[in-house]
DSSP file (Angstrom, degrees, kcal/mol; ACC not computed):
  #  RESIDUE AA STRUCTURE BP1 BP2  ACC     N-H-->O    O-->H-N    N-H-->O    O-->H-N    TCO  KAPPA ALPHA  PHI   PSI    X-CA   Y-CA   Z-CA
    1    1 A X              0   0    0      0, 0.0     2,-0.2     0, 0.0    70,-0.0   0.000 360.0 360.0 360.0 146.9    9.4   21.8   14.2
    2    2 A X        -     0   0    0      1,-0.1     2,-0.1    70,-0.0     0, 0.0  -0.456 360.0 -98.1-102.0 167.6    9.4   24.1   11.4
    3    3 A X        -     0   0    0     -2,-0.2     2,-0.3     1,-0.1    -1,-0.1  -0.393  32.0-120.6 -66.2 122.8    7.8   23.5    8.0
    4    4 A X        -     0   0    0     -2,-0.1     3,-0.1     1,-0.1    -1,-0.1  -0.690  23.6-164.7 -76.6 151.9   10.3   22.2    4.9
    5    5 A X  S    S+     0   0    0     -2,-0.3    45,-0.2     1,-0.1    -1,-0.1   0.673  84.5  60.7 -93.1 -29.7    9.6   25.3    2.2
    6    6 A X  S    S+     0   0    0     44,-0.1     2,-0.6    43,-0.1    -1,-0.1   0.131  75.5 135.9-108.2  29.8   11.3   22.9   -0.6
    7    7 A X        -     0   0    0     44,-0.2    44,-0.8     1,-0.1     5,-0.1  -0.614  43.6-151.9 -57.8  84.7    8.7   20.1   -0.4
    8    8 A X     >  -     0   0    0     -2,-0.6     4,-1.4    42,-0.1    41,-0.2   0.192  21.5-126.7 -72.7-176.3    7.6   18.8   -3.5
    9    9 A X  H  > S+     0   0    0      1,-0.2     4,-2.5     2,-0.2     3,-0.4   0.955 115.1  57.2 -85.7 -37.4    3.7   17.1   -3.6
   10   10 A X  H  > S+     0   0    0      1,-0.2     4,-1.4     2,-0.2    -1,-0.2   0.736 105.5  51.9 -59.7 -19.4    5.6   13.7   -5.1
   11   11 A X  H  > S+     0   0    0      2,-0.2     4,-1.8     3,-0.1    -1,-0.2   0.839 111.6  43.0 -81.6 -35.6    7.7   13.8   -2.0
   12   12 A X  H  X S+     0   0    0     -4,-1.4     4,-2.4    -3,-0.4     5,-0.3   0.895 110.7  52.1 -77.8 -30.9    4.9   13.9    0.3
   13   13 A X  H  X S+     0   0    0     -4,-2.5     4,-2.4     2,-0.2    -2,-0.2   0.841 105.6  52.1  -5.5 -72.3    3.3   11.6   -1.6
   14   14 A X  H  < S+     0   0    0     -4,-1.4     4,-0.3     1,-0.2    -2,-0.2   0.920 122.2  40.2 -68.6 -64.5    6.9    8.9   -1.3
   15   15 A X  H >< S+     0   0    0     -4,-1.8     3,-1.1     2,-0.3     4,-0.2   0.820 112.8  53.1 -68.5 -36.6    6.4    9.7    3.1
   16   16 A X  H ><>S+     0   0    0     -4,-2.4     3,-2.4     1,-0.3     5,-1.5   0.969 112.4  47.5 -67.3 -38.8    2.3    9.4    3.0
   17   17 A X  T 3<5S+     0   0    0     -4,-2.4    -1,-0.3    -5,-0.3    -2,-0.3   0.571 102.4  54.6 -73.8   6.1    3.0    6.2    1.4
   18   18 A X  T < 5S+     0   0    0     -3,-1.1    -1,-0.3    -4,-0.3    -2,-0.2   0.198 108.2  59.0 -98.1   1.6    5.8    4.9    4.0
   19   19 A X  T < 5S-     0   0    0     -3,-2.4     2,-0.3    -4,-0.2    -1,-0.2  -0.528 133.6 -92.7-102.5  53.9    2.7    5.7    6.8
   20   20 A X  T   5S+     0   0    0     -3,-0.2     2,-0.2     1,-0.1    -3,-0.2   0.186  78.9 147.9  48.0  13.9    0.5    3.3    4.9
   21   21 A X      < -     0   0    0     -5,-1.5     2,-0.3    -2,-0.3    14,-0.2  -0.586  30.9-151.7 -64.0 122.7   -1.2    5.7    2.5
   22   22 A X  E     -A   34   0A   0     12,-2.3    12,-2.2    -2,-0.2     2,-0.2  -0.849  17.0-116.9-115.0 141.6   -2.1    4.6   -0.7
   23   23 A X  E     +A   33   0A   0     -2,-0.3    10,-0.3    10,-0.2     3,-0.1  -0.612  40.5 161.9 -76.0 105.6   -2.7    6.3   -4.4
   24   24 A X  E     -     0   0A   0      8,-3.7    -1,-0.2     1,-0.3     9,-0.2   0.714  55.1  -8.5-111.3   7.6   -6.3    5.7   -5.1
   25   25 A X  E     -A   32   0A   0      7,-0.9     7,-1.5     2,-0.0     2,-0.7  -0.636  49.8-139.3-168.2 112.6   -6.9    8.3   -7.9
   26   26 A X  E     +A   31   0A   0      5,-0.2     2,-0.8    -2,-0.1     5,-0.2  -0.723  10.7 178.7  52.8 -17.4   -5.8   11.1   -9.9
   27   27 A X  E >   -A   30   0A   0     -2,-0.7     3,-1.0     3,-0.7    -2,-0.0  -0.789  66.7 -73.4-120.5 105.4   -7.5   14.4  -11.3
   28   28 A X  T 3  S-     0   0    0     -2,-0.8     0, 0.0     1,-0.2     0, 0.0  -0.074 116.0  -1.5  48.4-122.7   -5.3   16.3  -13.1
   29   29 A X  T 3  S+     0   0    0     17,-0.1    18,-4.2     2,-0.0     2,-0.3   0.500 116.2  81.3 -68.9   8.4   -2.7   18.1  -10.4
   30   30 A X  E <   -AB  27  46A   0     -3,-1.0    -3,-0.7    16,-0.3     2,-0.3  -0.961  63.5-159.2-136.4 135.3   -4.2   16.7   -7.3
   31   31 A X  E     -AB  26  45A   0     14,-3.9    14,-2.2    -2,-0.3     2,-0.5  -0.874  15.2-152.0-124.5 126.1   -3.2   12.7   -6.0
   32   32 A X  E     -AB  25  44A   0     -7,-1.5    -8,-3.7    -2,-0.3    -7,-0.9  -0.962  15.5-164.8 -98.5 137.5   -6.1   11.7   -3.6
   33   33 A X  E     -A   23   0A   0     10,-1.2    10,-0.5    -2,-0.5     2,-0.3  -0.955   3.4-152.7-135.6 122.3   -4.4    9.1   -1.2
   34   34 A X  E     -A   22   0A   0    -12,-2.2   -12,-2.3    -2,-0.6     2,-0.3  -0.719   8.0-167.7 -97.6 137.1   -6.5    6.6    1.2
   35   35 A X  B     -C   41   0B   0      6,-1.6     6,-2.1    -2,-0.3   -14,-0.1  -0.789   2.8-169.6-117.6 157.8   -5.5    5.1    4.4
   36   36 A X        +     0   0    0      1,-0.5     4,-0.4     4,-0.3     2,-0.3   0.646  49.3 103.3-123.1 -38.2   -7.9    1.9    6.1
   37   37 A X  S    S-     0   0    0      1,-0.2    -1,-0.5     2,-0.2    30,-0.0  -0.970  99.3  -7.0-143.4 129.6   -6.7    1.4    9.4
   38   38 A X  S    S-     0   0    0     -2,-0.3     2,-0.5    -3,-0.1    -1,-0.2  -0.933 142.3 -14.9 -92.0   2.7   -8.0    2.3   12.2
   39   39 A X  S    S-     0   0    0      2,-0.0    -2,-0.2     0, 0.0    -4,-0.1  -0.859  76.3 -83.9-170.7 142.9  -10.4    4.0    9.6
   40   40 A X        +     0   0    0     -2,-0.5    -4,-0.3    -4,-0.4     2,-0.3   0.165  52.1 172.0 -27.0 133.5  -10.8    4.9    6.6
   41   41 A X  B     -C   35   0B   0     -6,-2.1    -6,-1.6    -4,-0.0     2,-0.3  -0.999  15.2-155.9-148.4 138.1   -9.2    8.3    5.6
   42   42 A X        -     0   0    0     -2,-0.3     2,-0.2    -8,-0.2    -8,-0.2  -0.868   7.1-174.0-126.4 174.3   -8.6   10.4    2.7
   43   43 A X        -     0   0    0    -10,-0.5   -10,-1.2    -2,-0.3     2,-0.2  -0.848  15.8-141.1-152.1 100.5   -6.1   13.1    1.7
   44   44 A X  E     -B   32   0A   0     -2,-0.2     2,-0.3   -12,-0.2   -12,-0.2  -0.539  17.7-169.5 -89.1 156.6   -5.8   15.2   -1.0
   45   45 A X  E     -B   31   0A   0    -14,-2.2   -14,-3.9    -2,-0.2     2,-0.3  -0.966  11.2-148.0-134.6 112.7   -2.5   16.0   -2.4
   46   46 A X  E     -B   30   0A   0     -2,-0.3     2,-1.4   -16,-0.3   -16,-0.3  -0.576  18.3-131.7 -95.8 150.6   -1.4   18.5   -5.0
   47   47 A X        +     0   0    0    -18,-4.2     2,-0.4    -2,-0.3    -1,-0.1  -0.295  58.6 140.8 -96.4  59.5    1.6   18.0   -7.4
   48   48 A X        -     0   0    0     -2,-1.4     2,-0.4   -41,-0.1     3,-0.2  -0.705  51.2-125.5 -86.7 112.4    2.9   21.1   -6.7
   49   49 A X  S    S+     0   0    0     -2,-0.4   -41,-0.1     1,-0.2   -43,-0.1  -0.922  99.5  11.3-110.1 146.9    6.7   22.1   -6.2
   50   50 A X  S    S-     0   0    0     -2,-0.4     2,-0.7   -45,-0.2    -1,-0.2   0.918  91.6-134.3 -92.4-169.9    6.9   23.4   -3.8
   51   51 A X        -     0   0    0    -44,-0.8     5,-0.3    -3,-0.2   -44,-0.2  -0.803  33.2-102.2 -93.2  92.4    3.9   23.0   -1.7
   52   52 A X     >  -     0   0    0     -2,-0.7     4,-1.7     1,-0.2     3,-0.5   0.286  28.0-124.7  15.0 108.8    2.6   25.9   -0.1
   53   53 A X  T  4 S+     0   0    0      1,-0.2    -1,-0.2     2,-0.2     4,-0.1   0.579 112.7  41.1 -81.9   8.8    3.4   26.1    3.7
   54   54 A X  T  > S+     0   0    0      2,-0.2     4,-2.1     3,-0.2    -1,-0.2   0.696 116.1  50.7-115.8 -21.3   -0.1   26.5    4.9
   55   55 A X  H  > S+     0   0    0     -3,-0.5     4,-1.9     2,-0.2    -2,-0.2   0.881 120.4  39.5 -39.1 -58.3   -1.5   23.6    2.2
   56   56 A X  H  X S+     0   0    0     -4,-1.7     4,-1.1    -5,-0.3    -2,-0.2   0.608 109.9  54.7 -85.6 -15.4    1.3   21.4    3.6
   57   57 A X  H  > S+     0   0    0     -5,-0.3     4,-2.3     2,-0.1    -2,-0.2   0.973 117.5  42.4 -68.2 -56.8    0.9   22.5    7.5
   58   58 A X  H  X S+     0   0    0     -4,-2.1     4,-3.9     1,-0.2     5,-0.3   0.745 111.9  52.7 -69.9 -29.8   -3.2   21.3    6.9
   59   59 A X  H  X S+     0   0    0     -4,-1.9     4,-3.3     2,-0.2     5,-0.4   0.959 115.8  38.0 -49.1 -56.0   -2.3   18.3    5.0
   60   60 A X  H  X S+     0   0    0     -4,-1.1     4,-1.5     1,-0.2     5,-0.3   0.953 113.5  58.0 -55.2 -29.0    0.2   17.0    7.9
   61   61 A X  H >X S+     0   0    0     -4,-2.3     4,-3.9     2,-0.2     3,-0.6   0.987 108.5  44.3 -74.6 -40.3   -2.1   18.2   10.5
   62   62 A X  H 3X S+     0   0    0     -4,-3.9     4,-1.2     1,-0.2     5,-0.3   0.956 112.2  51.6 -61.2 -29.1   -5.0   16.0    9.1
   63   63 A X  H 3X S+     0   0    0     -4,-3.3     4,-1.0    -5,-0.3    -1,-0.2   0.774 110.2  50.5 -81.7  -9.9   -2.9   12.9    8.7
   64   64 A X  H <X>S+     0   0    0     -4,-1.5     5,-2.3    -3,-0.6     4,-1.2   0.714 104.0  50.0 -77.1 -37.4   -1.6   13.1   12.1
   65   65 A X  H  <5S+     0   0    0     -4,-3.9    -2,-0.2    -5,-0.3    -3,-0.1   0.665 114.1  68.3 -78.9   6.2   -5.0   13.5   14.2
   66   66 A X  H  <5S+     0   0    0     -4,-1.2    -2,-0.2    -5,-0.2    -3,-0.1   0.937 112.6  16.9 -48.9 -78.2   -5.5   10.5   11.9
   67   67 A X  H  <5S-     0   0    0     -4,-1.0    -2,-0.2    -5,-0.3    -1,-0.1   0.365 111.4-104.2 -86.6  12.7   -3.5    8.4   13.0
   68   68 A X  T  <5S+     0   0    0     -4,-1.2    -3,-0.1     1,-0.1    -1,-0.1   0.979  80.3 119.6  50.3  63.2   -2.6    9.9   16.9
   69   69 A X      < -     0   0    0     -5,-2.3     2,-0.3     0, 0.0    -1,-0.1  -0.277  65.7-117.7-111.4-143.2    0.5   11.1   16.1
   70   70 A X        -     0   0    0     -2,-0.1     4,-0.4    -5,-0.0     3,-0.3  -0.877  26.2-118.8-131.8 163.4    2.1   14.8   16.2
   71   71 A X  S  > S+     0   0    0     -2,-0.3     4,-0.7     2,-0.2   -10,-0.1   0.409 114.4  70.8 -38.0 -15.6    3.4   16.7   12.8
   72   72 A X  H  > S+     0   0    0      2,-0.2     4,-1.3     3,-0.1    -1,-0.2   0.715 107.7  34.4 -87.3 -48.7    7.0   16.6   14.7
   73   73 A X  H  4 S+     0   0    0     -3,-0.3    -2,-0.2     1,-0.2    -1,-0.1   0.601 117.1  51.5-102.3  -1.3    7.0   12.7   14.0
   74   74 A X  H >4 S+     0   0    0     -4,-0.4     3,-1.3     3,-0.1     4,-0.5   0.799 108.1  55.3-108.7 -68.7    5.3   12.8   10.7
   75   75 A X  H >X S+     0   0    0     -4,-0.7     3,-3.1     1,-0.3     4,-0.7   0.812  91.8  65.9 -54.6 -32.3    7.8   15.3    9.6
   76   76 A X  T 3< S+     0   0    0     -4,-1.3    -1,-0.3     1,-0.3    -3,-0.1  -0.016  94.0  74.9 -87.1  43.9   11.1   13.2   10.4
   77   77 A X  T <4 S+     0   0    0     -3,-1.3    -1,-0.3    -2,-0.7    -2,-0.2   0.272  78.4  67.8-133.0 -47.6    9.7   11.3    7.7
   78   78 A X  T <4        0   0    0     -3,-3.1    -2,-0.1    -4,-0.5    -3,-0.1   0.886 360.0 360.0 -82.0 -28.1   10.5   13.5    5.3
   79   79 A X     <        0   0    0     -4,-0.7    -1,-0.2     0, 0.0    -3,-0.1   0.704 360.0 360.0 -85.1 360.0   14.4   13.4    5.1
């Protein structure tokens, strides 16, 4: 599945948080976002429009071997 190009960081943001990812801090352009279950996880996020496609491939790819998904199901997420 290909990569969105017009993906802002407040839109991945709006999807990390509908996979249970939570805002836990701040600093300046970059939203670090925490997940608990089945472990503790973090993610940084920049508040970028849009979001780089190789920044936004490595984010999806960590938050998927998180949680034993794919980037394909993460991604149908987004619209």
């Amino acid at each position: 599945m290909k990569l969105p190009r017009d993906l802002s960081g407040n839109q991945l943001i709006s999807v990390l948080k509908r996979l249970g990812y939570k805002q836990t801090r701040q600093t300046g352009s970059h939203v670090r976002m925490t997940i608990l279950s089945p472990r503790q996880a973090h993610l940084t996020v920049p508040l970028l429009r849009p979001i780089p496609p190789g920044t936004l491939a490595a984010i999806l790819k960590d938050a998927a071997v998180h949680m034993e998904t794919t980037v394909g199901e993460i991604l149908m997420r987004v619209s």
